[in-house]
Residue, then its C-alpha position, 0 to 999 in steps of 0.5 A: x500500500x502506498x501513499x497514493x492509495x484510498x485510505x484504508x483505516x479510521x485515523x480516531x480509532x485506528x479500525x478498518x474503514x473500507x473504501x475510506x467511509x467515515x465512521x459515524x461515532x468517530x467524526x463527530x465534533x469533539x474529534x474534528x479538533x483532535x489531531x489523528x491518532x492512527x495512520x490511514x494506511x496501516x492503522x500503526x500508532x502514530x507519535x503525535x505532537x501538539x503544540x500551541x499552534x497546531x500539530x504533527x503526527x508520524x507513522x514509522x512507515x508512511x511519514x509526517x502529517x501536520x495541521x494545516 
């Protein structure tokens, strides 16, 4: 699986999510500010930053995301 595929797990709880469908109990709105905690393309854990004005989340596998 690479970068350029759909994503393929649910970034909040880290479970399958086929095709990319948002999981309803996931995005809600306490989550929309949270920062992801799973990598969408192998469900790893990710080490996540938060800082003052944003924040940085990376898999050991797929790289660096960071707030926009």
């Amino acid at each position: 699986m690479t970068a350029s595929d759909p994503p393929a797990y649910c970034v909040h709880c880290g479970q399958a999510s086929p095709g990319g469908a948002d999981h309803d109990a996931c995005h809600n709105p306490r989550t929309a500010l949270e920062p992801p905690r799973f990598c969408v393309f192998c469900a790893r854990r990710m080490v996540v930053q938060v800082t003052p004005v944003g924040w940085t989340a990376r898999c050991s596998r797929h790289g660096e995301t960071a707030s926009g």
